[in-house]
GUMARKE-918132 format. One record per atom (N, C-alpha, C): residue number from 0; residue in three letters; atom name; x, y, z. Coordinates in pm, 1 decimal, padded with zeros to 6 digits, always signed. Layout:
N
NODE  tinu  figu  bavex         x         y         z
NODE   NUM   ala     CA         X         Y         Z
...
//
This chain:
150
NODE  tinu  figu  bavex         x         y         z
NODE     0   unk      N  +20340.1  +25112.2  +32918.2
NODE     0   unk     CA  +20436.1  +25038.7  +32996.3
NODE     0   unk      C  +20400.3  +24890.2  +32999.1
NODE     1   unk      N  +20304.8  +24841.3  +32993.5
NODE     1   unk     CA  +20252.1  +24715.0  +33016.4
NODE     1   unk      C  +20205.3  +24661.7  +32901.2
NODE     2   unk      N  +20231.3  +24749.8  +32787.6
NODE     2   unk     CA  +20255.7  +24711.8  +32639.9
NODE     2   unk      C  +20399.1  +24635.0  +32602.6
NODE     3   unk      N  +20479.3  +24709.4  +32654.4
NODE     3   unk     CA  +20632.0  +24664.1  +32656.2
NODE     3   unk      C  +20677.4  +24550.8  +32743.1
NODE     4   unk      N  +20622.7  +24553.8  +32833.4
NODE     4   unk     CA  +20657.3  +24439.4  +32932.5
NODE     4   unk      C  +20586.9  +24286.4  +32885.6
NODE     5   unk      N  +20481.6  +24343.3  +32829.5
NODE     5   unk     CA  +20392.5  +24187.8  +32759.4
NODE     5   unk      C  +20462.1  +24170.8  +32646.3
NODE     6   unk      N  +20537.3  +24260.5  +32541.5
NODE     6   unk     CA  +20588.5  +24244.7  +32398.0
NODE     6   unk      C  +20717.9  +24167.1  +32445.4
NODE     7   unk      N  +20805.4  +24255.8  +32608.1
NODE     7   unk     CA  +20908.4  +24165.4  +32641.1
NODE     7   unk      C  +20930.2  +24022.8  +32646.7
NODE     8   unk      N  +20786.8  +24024.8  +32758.8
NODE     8   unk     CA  +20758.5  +23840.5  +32832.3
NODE     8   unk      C  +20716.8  +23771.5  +32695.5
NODE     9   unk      N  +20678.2  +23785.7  +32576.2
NODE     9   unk     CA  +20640.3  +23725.9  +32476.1
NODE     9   unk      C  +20762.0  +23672.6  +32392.4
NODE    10   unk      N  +20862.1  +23819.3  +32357.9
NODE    10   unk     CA  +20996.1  +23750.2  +32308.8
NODE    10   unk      C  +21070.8  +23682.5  +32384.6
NODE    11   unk      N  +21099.0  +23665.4  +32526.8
NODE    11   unk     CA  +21144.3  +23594.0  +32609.0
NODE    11   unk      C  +21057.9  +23413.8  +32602.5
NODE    12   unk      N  +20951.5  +23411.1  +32618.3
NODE    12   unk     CA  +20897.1  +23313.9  +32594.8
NODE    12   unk      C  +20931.9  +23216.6  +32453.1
NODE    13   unk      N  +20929.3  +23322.3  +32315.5
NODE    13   unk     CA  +20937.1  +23300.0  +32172.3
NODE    13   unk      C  +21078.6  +23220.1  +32220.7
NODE    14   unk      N  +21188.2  +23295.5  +32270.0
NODE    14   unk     CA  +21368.7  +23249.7  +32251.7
NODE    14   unk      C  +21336.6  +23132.9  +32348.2
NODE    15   unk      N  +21268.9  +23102.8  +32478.0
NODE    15   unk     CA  +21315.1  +22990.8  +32525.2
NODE    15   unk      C  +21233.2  +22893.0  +32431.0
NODE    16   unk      N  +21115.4  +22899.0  +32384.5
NODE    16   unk     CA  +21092.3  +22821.6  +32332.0
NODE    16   unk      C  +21132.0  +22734.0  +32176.2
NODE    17   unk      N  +21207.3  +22867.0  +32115.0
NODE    17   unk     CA  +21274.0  +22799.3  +32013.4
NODE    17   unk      C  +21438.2  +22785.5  +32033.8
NODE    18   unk      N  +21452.7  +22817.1  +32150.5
NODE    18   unk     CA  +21576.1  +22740.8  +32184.3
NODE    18   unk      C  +21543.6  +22594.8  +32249.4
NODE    19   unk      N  +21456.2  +22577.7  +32335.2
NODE    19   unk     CA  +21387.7  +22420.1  +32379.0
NODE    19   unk      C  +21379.4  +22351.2  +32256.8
NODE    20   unk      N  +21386.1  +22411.1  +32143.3
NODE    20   unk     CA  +21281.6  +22286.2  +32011.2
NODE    20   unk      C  +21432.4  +22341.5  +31905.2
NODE    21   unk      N  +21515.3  +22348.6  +31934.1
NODE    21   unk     CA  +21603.9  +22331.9  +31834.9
NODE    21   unk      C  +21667.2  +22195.9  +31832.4
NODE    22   unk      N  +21751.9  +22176.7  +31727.2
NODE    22   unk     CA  +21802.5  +22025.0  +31672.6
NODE    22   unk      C  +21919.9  +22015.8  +31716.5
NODE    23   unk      N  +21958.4  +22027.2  +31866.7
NODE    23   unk     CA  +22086.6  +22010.7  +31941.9
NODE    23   unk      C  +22030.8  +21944.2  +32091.3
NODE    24   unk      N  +22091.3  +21817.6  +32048.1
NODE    24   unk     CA  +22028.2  +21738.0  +32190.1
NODE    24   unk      C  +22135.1  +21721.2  +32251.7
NODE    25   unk      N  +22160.7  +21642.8  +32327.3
NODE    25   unk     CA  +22324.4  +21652.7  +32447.8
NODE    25   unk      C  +22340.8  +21490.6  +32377.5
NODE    26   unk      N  +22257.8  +21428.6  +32351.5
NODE    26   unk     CA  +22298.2  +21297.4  +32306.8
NODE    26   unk      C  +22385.4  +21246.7  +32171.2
NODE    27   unk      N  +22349.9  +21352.9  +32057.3
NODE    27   unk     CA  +22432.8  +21419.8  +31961.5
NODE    27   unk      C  +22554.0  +21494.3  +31952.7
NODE    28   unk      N  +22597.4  +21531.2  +32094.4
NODE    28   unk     CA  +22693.2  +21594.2  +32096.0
NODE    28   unk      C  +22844.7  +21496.9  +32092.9
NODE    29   unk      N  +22784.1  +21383.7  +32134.1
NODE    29   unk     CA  +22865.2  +21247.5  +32170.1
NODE    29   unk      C  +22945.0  +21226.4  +32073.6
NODE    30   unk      N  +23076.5  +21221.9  +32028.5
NODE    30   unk     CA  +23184.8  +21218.6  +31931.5
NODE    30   unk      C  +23202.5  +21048.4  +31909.8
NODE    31   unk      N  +23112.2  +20987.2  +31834.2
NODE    31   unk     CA  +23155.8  +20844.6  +31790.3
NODE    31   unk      C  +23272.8  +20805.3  +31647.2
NODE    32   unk      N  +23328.4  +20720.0  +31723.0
NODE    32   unk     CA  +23426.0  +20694.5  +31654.1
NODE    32   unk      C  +23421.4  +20704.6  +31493.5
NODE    33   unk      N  +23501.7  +20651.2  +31431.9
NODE    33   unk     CA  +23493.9  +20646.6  +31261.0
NODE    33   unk      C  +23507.3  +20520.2  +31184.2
NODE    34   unk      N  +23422.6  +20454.6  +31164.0
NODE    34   unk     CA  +23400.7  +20280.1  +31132.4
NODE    34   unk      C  +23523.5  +20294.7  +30974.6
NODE    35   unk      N  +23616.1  +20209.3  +30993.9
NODE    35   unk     CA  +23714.4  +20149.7  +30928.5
NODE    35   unk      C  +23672.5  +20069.9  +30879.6
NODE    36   unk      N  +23729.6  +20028.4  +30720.3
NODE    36   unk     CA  +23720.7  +19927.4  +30666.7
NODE    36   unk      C  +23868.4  +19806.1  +30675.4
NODE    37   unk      N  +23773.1  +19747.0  +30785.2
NODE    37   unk     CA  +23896.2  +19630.2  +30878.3
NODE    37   unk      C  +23879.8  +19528.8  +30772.6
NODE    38   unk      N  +23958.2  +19458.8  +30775.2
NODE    38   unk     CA  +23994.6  +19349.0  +30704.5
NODE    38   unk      C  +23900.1  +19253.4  +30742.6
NODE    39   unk      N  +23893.6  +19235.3  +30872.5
NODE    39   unk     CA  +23767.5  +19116.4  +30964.1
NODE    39   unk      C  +23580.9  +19131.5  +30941.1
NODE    40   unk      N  +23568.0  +19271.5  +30890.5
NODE    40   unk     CA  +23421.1  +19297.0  +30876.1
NODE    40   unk      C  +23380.1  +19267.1  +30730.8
NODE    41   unk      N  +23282.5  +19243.0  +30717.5
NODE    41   unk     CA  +23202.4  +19250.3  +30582.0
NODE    41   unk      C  +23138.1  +19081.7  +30573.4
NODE    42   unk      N  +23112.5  +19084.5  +30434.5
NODE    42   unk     CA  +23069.6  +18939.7  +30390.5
NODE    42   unk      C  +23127.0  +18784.2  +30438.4
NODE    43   unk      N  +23217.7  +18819.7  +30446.4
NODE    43   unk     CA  +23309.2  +18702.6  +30446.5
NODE    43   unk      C  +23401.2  +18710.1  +30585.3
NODE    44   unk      N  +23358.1  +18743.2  +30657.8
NODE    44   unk     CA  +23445.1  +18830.4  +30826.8
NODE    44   unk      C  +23554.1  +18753.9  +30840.6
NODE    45   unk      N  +23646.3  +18723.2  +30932.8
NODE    45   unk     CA  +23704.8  +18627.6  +30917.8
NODE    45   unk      C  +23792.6  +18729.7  +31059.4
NODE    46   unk      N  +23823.8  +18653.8  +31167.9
NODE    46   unk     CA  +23897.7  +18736.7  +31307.3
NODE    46   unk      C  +24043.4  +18735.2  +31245.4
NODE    47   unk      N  +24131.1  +18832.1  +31294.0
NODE    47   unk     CA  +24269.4  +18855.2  +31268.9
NODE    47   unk      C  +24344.5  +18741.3  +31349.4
NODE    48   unk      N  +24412.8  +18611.9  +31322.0
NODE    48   unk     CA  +24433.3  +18560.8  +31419.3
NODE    48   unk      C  +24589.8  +18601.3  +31494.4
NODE    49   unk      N  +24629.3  +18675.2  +31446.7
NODE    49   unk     CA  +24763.7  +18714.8  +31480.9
NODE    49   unk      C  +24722.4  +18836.1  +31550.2
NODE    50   unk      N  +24633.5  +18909.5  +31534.8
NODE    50   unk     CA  +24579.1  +19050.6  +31594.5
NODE    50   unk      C  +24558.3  +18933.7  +31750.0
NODE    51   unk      N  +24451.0  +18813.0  +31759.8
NODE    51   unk     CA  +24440.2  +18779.9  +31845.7
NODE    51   unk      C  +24560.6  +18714.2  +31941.3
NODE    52   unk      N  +24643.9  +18705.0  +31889.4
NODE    52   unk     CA  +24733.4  +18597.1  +31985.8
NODE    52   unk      C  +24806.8  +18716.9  +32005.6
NODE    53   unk      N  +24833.8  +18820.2  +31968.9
NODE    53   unk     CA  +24901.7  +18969.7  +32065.0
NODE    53   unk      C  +24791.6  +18988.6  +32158.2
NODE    54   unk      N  +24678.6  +19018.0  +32150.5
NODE    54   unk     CA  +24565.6  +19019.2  +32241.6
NODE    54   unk      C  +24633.5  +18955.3  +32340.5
NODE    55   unk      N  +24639.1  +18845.9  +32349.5
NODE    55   unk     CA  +24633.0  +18734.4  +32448.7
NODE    55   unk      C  +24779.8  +18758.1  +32524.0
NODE    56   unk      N  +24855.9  +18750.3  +32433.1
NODE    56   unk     CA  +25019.2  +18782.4  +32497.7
NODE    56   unk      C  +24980.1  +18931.1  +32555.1
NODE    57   unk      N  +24926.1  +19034.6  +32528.0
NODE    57   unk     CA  +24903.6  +19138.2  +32602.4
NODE    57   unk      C  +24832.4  +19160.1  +32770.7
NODE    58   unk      N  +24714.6  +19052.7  +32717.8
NODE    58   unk     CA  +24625.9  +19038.1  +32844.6
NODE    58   unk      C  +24730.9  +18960.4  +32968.7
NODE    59   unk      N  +24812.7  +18876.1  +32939.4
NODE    59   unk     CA  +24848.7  +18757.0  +32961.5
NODE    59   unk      C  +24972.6  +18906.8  +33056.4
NODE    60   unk      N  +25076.6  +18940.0  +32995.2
NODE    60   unk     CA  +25154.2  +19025.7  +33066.1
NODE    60   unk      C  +25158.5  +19176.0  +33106.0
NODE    61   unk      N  +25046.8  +19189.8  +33079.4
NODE    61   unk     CA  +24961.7  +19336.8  +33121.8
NODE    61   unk      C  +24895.3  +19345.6  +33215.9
NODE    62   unk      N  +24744.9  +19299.6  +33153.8
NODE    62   unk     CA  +24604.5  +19379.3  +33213.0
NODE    62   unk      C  +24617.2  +19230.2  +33291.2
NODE    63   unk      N  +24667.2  +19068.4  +33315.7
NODE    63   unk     CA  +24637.3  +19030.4  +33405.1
NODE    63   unk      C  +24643.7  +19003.6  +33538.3
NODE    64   unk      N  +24709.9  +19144.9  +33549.3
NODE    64   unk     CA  +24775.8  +19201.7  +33709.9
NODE    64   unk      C  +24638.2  +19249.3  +33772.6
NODE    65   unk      N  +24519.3  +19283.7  +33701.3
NODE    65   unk     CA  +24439.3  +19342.5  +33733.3
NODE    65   unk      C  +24326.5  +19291.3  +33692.8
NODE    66   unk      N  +24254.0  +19254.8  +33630.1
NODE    66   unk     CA  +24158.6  +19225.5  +33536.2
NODE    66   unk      C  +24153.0  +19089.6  +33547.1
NODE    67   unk      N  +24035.5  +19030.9  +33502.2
NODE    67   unk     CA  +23978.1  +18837.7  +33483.2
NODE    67   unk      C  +23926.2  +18823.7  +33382.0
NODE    68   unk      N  +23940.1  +18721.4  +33334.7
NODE    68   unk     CA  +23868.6  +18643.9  +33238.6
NODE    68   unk      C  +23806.8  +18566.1  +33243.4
NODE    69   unk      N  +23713.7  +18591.0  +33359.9
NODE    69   unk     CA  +23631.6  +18466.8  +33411.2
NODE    69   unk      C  +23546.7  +18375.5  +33347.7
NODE    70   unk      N  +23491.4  +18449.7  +33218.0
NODE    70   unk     CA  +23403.6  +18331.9  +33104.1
NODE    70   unk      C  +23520.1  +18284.0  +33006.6
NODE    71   unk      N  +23639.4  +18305.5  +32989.7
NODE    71   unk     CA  +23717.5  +18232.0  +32899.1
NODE    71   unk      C  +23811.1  +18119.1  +32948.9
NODE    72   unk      N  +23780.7  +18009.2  +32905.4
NODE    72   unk     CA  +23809.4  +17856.7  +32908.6
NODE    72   unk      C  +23984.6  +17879.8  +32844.4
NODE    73   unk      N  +24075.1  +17779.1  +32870.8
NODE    73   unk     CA  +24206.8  +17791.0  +32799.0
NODE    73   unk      C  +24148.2  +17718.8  +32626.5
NODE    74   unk      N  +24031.3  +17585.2  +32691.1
NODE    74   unk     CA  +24030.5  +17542.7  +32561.4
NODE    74   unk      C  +23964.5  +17649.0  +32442.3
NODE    75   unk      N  +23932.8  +17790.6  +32484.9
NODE    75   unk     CA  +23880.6  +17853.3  +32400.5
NODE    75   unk      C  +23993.3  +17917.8  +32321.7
NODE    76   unk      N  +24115.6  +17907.5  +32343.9
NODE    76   unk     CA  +24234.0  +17928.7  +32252.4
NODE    76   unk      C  +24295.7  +17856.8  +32161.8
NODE    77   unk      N  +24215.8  +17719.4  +32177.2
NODE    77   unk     CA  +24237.9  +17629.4  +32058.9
NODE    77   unk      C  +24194.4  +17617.6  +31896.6
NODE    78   unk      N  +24329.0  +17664.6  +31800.7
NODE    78   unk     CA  +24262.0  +17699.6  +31657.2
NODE    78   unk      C  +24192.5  +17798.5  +31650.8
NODE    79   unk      N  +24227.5  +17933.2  +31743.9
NODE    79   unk     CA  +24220.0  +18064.9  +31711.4
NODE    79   unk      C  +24344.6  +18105.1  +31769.2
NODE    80   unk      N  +24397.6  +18075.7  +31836.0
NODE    80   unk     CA  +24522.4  +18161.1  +31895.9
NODE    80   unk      C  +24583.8  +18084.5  +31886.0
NODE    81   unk      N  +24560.9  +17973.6  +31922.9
NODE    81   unk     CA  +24731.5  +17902.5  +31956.3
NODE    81   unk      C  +24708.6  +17740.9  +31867.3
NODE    82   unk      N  +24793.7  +17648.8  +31901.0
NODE    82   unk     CA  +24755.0  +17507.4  +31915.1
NODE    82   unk      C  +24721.3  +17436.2  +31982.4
NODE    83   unk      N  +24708.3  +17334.8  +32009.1
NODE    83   unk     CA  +24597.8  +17232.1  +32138.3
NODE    83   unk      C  +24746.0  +17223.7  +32230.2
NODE    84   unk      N  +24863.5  +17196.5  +32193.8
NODE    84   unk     CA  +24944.9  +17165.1  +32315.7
NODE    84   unk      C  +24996.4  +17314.1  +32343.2
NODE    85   unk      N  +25024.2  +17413.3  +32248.1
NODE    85   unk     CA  +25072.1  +17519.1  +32317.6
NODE    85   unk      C  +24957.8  +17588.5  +32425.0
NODE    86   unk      N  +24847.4  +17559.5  +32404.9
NODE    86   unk     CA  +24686.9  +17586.1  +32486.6
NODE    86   unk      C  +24719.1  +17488.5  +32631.4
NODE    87   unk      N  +24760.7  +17374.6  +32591.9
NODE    87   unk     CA  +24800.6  +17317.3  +32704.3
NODE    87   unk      C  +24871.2  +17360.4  +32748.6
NODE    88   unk      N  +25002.7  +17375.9  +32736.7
NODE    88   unk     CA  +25126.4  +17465.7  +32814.2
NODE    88   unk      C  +25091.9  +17573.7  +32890.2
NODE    89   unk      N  +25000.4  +17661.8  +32795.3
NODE    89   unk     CA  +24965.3  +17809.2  +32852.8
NODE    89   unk      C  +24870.9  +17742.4  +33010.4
NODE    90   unk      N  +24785.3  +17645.8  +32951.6
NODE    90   unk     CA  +24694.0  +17599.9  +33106.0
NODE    90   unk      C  +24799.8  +17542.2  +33238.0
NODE    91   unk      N  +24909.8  +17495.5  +33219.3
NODE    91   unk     CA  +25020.5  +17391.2  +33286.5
NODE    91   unk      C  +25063.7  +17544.2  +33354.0
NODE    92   unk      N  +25068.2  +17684.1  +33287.2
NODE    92   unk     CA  +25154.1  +17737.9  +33355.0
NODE    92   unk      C  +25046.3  +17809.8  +33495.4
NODE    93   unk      N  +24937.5  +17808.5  +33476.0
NODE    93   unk     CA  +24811.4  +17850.8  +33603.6
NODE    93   unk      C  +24818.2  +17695.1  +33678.1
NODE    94   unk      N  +24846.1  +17782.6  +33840.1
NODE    94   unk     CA  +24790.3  +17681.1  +33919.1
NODE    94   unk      C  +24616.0  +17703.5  +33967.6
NODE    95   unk      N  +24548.7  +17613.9  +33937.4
NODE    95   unk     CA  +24407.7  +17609.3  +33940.2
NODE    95   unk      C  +24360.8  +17553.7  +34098.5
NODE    96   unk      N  +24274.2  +17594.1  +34192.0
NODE    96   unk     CA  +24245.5  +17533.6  +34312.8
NODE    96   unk      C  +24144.2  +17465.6  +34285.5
NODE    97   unk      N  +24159.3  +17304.1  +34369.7
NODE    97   unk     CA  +24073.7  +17213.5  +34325.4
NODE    97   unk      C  +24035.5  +17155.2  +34431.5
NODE    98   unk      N  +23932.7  +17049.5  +34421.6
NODE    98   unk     CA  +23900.0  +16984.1  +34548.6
NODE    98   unk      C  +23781.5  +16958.7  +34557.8
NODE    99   unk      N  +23728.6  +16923.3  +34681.9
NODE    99   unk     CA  +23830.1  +16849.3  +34760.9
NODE    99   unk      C  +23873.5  +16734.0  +34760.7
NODE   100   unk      N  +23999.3  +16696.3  +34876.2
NODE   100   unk     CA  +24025.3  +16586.7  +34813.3
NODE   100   unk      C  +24003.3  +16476.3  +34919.9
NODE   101   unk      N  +24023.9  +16323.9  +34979.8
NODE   101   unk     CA  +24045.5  +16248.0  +35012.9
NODE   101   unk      C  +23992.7  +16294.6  +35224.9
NODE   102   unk      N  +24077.4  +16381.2  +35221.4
NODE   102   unk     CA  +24039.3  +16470.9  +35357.4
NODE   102   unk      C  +23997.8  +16605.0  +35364.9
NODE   103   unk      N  +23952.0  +16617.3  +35235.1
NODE   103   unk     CA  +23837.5  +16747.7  +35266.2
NODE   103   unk      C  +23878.1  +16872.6  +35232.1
NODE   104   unk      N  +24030.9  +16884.7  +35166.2
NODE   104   unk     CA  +24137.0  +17013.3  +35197.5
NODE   104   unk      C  +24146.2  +17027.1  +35039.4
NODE   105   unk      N  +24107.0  +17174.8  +35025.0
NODE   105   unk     CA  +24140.9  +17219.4  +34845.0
NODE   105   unk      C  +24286.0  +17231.9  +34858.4
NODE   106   unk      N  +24343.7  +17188.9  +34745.3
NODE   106   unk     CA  +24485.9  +17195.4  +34693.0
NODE   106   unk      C  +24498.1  +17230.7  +34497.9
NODE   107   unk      N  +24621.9  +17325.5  +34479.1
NODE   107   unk     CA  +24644.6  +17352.0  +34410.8
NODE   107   unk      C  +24678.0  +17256.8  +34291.6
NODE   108   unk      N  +24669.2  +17257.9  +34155.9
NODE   108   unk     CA  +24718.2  +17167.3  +34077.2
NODE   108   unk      C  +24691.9  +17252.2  +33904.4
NODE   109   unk      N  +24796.5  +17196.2  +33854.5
NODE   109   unk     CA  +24824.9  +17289.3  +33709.3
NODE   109   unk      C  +24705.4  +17280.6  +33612.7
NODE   110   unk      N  +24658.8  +17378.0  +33575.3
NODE   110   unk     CA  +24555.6  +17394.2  +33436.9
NODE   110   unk      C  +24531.8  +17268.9  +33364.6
NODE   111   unk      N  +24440.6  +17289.0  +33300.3
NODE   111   unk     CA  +24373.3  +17174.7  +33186.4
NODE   111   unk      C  +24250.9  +17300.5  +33114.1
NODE   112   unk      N  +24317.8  +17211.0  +32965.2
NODE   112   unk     CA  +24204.3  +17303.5  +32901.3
NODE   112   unk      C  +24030.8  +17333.5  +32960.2
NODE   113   unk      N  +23975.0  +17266.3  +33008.3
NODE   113   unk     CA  +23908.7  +17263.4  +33091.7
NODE   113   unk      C  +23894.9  +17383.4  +33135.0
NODE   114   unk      N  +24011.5  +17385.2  +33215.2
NODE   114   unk     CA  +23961.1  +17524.9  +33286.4
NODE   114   unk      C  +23950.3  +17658.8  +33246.2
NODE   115   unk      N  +23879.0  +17739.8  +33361.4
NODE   115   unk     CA  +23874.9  +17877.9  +33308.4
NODE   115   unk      C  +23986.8  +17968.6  +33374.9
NODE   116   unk      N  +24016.9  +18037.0  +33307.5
NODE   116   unk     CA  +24136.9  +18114.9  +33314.8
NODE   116   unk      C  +24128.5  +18245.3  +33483.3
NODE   117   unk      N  +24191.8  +18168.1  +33571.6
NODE   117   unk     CA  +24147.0  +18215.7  +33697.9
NODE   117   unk      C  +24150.5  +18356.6  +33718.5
NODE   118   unk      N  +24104.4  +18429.4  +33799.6
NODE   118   unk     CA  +24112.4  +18554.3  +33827.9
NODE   118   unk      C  +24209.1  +18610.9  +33966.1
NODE   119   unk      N  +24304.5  +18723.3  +33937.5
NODE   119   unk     CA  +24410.2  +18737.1  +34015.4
NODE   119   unk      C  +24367.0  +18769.2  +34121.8
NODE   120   unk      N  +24237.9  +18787.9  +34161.9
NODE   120   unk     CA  +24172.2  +18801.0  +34294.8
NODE   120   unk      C  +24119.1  +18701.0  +34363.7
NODE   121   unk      N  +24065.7  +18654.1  +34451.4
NODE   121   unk     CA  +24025.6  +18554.6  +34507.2
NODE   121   unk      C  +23878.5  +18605.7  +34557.6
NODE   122   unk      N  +23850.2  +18740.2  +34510.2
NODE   122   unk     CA  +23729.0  +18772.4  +34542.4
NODE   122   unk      C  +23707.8  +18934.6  +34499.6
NODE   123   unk      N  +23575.2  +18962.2  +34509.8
NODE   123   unk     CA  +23584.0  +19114.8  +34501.4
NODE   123   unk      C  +23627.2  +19234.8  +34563.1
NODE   124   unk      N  +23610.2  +19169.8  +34698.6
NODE   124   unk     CA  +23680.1  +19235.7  +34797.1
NODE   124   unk      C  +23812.4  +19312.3  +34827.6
NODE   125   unk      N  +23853.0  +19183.1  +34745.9
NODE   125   unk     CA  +24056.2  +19164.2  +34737.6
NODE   125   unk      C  +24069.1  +19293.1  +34643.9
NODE   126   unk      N  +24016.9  +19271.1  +34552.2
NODE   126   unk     CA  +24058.0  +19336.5  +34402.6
NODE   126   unk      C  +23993.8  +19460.5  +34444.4
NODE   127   unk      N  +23927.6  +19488.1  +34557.1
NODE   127   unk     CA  +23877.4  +19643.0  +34556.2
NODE   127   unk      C  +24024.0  +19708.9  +34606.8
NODE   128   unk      N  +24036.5  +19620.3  +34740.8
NODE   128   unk     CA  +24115.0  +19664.3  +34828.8
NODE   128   unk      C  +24256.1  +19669.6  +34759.7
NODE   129   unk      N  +24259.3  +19638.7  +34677.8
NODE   129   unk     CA  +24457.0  +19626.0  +34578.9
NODE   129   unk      C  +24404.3  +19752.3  +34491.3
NODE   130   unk      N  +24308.6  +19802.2  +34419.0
NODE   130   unk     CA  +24278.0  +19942.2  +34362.6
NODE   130   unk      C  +24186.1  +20000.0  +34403.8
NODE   131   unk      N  +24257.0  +20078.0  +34503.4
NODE   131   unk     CA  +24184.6  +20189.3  +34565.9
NODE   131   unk      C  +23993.4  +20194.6  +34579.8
NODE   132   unk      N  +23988.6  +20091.2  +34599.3
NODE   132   unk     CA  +23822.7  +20105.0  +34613.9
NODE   132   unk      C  +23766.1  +20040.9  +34502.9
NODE   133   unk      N  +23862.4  +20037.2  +34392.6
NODE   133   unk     CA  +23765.8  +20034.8  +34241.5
NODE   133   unk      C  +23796.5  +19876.3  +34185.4
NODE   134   unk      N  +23663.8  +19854.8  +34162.3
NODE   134   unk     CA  +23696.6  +19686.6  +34078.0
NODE   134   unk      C  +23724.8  +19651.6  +33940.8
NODE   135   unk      N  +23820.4  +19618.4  +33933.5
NODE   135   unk     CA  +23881.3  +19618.6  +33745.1
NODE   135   unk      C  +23760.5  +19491.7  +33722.0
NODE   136   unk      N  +23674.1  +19567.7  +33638.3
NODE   136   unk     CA  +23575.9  +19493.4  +33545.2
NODE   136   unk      C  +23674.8  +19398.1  +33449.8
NODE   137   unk      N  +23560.5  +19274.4  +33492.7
NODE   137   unk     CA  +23661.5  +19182.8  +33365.9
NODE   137   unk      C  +23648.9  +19139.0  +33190.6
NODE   138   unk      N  +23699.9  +19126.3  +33144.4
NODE   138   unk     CA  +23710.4  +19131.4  +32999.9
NODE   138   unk      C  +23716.3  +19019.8  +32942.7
NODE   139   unk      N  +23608.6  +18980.1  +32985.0
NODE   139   unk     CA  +23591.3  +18847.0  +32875.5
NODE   139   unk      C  +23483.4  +18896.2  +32788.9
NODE   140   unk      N  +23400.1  +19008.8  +32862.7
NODE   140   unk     CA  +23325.8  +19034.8  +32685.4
NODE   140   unk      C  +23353.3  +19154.0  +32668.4
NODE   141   unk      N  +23462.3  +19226.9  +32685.2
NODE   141   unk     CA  +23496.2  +19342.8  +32664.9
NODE   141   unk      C  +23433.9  +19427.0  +32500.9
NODE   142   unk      N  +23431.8  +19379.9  +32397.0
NODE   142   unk     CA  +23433.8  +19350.8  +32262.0
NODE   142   unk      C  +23221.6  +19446.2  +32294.5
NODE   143   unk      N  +23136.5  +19376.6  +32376.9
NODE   143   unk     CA  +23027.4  +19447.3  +32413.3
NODE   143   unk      C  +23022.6  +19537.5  +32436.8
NODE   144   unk      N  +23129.7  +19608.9  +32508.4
NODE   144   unk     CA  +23115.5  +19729.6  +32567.9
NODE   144   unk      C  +23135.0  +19866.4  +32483.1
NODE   145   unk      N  +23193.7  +19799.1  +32317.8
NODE   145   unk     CA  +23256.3  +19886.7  +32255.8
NODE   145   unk      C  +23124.7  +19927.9  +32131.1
NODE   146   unk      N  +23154.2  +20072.4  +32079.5
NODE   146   unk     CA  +23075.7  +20107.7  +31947.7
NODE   146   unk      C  +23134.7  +20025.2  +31841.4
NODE   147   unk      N  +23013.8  +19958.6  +31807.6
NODE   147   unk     CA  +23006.4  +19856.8  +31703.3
NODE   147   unk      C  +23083.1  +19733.4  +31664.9
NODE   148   unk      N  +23131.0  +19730.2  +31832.2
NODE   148   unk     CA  +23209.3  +19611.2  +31886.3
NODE   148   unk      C  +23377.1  +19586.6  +31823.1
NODE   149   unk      N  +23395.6  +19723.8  +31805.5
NODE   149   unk     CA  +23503.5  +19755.1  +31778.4
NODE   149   unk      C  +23593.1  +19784.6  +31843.2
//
C-alpha cells in the first residue's frame, strides 16, 4: 500500500513538475500584432503627410472633446501638416488664457503658433468628473504606447 501511494506522490510530483517547466508562459500567450510593410518604415522613412493631416482633422473633431495635446505646439504643424498661415488660422481659431494683464486679471486671446494646443479641461479634476471617474490620457505621445510604434 505505501508502495503505491509513494509511486502515486512521485507521478504527481513528475506532472507538476513538467508541467511548471514547459514552454508556455502567460507572456507568450499575448497576440502581437503583424508588422506591415508601410510605406513610412525602412531606410529612407519618410511620415505619410496626408495620413497626418487626417490625424489632425480627426483629433481636431473627435477625440478633442476628450483628450489633450498638451506637448504639441500649433507651430509643430508647420511643413508637416499644414502651412505656416493655415497653422496660423488653426491657432486664431483656440482662445488661449493669458496674463496677467495691466490689473492683474487673466483674459482670453486667440492662438499663436507659440502656443500649445490647450486642453478641454481646465484640470484633472474636471475631466474626471465629465467621464465617469476616468481621465482621458493625452496623446501627444500616443505613437509610445503602441507595438513598434505603430
Amino acid at each position: 500500500m505505501m508502495t503505491c501511494l509513494g509511486v502515486a506522490a512521485g507521478g504527481v510530483g513528475a506532472l507538476i513538475y513538467a508541467l511548471e517547466n514547459s514552454g508556455v508562459k502567460a507572456f507568450e500567450i499575448i497576440a502581437h500584432p503583424p508588422n506591415y510593410p508601410w510605406s513610412f518604415n525602412g531606410l529612407l522613412a519618410s511620415l505619410d503627410h496626408a495620413s497626418m493631416r487626417r490625424g489632425w482633422e480627426v483629433y481636431k473633431n473627435v477625440c478633442s472633446a476628450c483628450h489633450s495635446l498638451q506637448y504639441v505646439a500649433f507651430r509643430h504643424l508647420v511643413n508637416n501638416t499644414h502651412t505656416e498661415e493655415e497653422a496660423k488660422a488653426i491657432a486664431e481659431e483656440y482662445q488661449i488664457k493669458d496674463g496677467p494683464d495691466e490689473t492683474g486679471e487673466y483674459f482670453m486671446r486667440p492662438g499663436k503658433l507659440s502656443d500649445y494646443v490647450p486642453s478641454p479641461y481646465p484640470n484633472e479634476e474636471a475631466a474626471r468628473a465629465a467621464n465617469n471617474g476616468a481621465n482621458p490620457p493625452d496623446l501627444s505621445y500616443i505613437v509610445n504606447a503602441r507595438h513598434n510604434g505603430e
